[in-house]
C-alpha positions, 0 to 999 in steps of 0.5 A: 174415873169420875165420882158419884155425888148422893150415895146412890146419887150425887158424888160416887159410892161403894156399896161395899161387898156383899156376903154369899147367899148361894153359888147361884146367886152372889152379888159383889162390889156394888159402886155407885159413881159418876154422879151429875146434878140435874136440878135442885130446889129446896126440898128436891134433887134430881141426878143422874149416875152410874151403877156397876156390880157383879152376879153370878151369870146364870138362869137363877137371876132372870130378873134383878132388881134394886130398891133403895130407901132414906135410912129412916124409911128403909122397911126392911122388908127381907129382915135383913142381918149382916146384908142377908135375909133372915127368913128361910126358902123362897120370899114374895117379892115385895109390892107397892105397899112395900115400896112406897117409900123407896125412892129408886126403884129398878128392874132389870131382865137378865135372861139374854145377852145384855140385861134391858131395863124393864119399864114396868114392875112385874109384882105390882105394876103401879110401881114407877121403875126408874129409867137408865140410859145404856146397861152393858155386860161383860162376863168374867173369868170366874164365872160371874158377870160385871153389868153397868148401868149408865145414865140412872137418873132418880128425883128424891124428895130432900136436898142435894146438900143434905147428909144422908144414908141410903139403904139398898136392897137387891135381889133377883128371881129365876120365875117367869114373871118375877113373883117370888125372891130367889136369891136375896142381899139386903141392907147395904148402907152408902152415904152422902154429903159426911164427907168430901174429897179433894185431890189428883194425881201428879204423875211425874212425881207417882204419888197423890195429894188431896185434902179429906174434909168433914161437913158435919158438926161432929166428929168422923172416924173410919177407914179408905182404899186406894185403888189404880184406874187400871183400864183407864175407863172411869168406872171403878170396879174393884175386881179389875182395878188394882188396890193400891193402899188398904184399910188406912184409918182416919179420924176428922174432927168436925167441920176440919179437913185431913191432908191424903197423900201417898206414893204409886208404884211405878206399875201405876204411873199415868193412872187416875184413883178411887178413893174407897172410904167406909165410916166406923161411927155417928148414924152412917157407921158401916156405910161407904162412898168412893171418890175420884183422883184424877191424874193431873200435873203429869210432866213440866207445866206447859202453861204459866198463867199471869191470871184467872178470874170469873165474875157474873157480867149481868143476869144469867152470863158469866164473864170467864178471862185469862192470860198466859206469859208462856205456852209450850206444846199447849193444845188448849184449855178445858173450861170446867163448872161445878155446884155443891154436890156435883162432878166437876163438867166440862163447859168449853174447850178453847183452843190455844191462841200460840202459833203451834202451842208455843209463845213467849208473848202474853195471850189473852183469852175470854169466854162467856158462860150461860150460867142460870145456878141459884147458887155458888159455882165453881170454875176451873181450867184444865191446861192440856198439851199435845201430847196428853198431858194437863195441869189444872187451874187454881178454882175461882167461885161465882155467886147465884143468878140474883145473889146480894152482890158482892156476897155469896153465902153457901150453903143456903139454906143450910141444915147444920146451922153454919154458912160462910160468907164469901165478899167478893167486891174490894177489900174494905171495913164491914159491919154485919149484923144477923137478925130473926125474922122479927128484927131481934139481934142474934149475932153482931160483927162489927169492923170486919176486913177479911173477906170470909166470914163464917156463922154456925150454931144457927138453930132452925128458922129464916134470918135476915144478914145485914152488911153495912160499909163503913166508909161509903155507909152503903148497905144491903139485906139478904136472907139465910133459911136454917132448915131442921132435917 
C-alpha cells in the first residue's frame, strides 16, 4: 500500500470514523491515500489520490457527495458537533454559494451496482465536480459497502509544502434529483505537511523501522495505529486490514525527528503497513493521515553495491549510475523519484546484467532521467530477486533544472522560516552571507566546511545567499522567497 501526500492530497490520510447518524446511513473509515503530485507552483498544487470509505448499501444513499474546504474556509454549512449535524429532519443541500470556497467537490450516483461520478451537480449545476478515474464496490458482511474511488485529481489554490488542515463534509440523498440531505457526517478534520514518515519493513526479522519527523516550528503530541496490509492490495481499509499496535502516543518536538520501531506477528510476516496518526494539540488537534510501511530487506541482500550516485548532466537529464561487486538471483533494478510532498515513482526497471542474476564480477549500470523538476528530487533504487524478494538503495538528491550549481536549497520558498543548504560540489571552506532585498546583512557565516547548512527564523520576504569560495575566491547568488501563510 501506498500513501497519500495533501490530507486529502499529497501523502495518505485517515479521516477517521465517523459516528452513526441512522441505521440507514452511517459512514465509516474515511482514508484518503495514494497521493501523486502532478505539478505545482508557488501558489497552486494539483494531485491525484485515492478515497475509500463504507456506507451502508441501501436506497437512502442514491447520491453521496464530498465536499472539502481549508480550515479556515470551512462554512459549516450543517452545524456540524462531534462529526454530526446539529439541525434536526431533512436538510437543503447546500448550493454554489454555499460551496464557493470548497475546493473539491464530488458527486456520486449510487443507485446501481457500481457508483458513476456525476458530471454535474444536481442542486446547483454551476458547480465544478471534480473527476475520478475508476470507482469500485464491494459489499461487506454486515450489510454495508466499501466503495473506492481512484485517480481523484483536484488543483487548489496554495502550495504543495504548505501545513494545512482540511475539513470534509459528506452526505447522501434518497431524492430523485439530490435537493434535500438525508443522511449527514460533517466536520471531519485531516492534515498535511505537520508530519512526515519514513520506514519499511524487514521481513526477515518481522519488525518494522522508520523515523517520525515534525516540519513545523512547534512542538507535536498525539497518537498512531499499526496496521497489517492483510489483502496485500495497497489500499488501507481498516475493516479488512488487521490492527497491529493501537493507541501508541508520541510527543516530537519541533523541526526534531522520533525513531518507530516494533515487532509483526509472525501471522503478518511479508505484510507491507499503515501507519494511522492522529495529532491531539496546536490548530490540526483531532485531525489525522496515514502513511505507508513498505516491506523491504525480506531475506539475505542479494546485491552489495560499490556505488550510488545521481547528478544533473545539463538542462533537463539527470545522469543516474551504479555498480554491483555481487549479485545473486538479482532480476533487476526499479529506479525510483520523488519531490517534496509526493509518493516515491517508478522511472525504470533495468534489468540485471549478471548472466542468470549471478556474478561475482563488478557490473556497471547507468541511466538517464528526463527530469524538468524545479525543485529538489529524490532517487532511490529498489533491488529486486527472482523470487520477490528486495532491498532498497540508500537516497541520493539532485538539485532543480536551473538551480545555482553546486547548492540546493529546499523548501523554497518556505513558509516556516527555515531552509537547508545542501553544497553538493567537493568539499571546501565557504563563506555565505544572507542579505534583504536592499543589500542589508541579515546573517553571516563565515569559513563553513560541512556541506549542509541550516537557516530558520526568517520572517516573511525574498533574500538574496550569497557563497563565496575562499580559496578560488569564486562566487554566486541565489534567492530564498520566505512566504506568510
Amino acid at each position: 500500500m501506498k500513501t497519500f501526500t495533501l490530507s486529502l492530497l499529497l501523502g495518505c490520510i485517515t479521516l477517521s470514523s465517523l459516528n452513526r447518524i441512522s441505521a440507514q446511513c452511517t459512514v465509516s473509515d474515511i482514508v484518503v491515500q495514494n497521493t501523486t503530485m502532478v505539478n505545482q507552483t508557488f501558489s497552486s498544487c494539483t494531485v491525484k489520490f485515492d478515497v475509500t470509505f463504507n456506507i451502508k448499501n441501501n436506497h437512502g444513499n442514491k447520491y453521496i457527495f464530498i465536499h472539502t474546504w481549508l480550515q479556515n474556509d470551512y462554512p459549516n454549512y450543517f452545524k456540524c458537533e462531534n462529526r454530526q449535524s446539529t439541525i434536526n429532519g431533512s436538510i437543503a443541500a447546500p448550493t454554489q454559494s454555499d460551496l464557493l470556497t470548497a475546493f473539491m467537490n464530488i458527486g456520486l450516483d449510487n443507485s446501481g451496482d457500481t457508483p458513476v461520478a456525476l458530471s454535474t451537480y444536481p442542486p446547483a449545476v454551476s458547480v465544478q465536480l471534480t473527476t475520478i478515474d475508476r470507482i469500485s464496490k464491494v459489499v461487506l458482511s454486515d450489510g454495508s459497502a466499501n466503495i473506492t474511488l481512484q485517480g481523484i485529481l483536484v488543483t487548489t489554490a496554495f502550495s504543495c509544502t504548505v501545513p494545512m488542515v482540511l475539513v470534509s463534509d459528506i452526505w447522501s440523498s434518497e431524492s430523485s434529483a439530490a435537493q434535500t440531505a438525508h443522511c449527514v457526517n460533517c466536520g471531519i478534520r485531516s492534515s498535511w505537511g505537520y508530519l512526515s514518515v519514513f520506514g519499511f519493513v524487514n521481513c526477515a526479522a518481522n519488525s518494522y523501522n522508520g523515523v517520525l519527523t515534525n516540519n513545523t516550528a512547534s512542538g507535536i503530541t498525539g497518537f498512531y495505529n499499526v496496521y497489517a496490509d492483510v489483502d496485500a492490495d495497497e489500499i488501507f481499509t481498516p475493516n479488512t486490514d488487521t490492527l497491529l499496535t493501537g493507541n501508541t502516543t508520541f510527543t516530537v518536538a519541533a523541526a526534531s525527528s522520533i525513531p518507530l520501531s516494533g515487532s509483526i506477528p509472525q501471522a503478518n510476516s511479508n505484510q507491507s503497513l499503515f501507519l494511522t496518526v492522529t495529532q491531539t494539540s496546536g490548530s490540526a488537534t483531532d485531525a489525522t493521515r496515514t502513511f505507508f510501511l513498505p516491506k523491504a530487506i525480506c531475506g539475505p541482500l542479494a546485491v552489495s553495491f560499490i556505488s550510488f550516485d545521481a547528478y544533473r548532466t545539463g538542462g533537463n537529464k539527470v545522469l543516474l549510475k551504479w555498480e554491483t561487486a555481487v549479485e545473486e538471483n538479482n532480476k533487476g533494478f526499479l529506479v525510483e523519484q520523488k519531490t517534496a510532498g509526493t509518493q516515491w515513482k517508478q522511472v525504470a526497471f533495468v534489468s540485471s546484467r549478471a548472466v542468470n542474476g549471478n556474478s561475482l564480477s563488478v557490473l556497471s549500470y547507468a541511466l538517464t532521467d528526463f527530469n524538468s523538476n524545479n525543485i529538489v528530487t529524490q532517487y532511490r533504487i529498489q533491488q529486486i530477486d527472482f523470487d520477490g524478494r528486495m532491498m532498497i538503495s540508500d537516497v541520493r538528491v539532485v538539485p532543480g533544472e536551473g538551480s545555482t550549481k553546486g547548492l540546493m536549497i529546499y523548501p523554497n520558498p518556505t513558509s516556516n522560516g527555515r531552509v537547508r543548504l545542501v553544497f553538493t560540489e567537493q568539499a571546501t571552506i565557504r563563506d555565505v552571507l544572507l542579505t534583504d532585498m536592499f543589500g542589508r546583512l541579515i546573517k553571516q557565516w563565515r569559513s563553513i566546511s560541512d556541506n549542509t547548512l541550516n537557516i530558520d527564523n526568517l520572517e516573511s520576504g525574498l533574500y538574496i545567499l550569497k557563497v563565496i569560495t575562499a580559496k578560488s575566491g569564486d562566487q554566486y547568488s541565489t534567492t530564498i522567497m520566505v512566504k506568510d501563510y
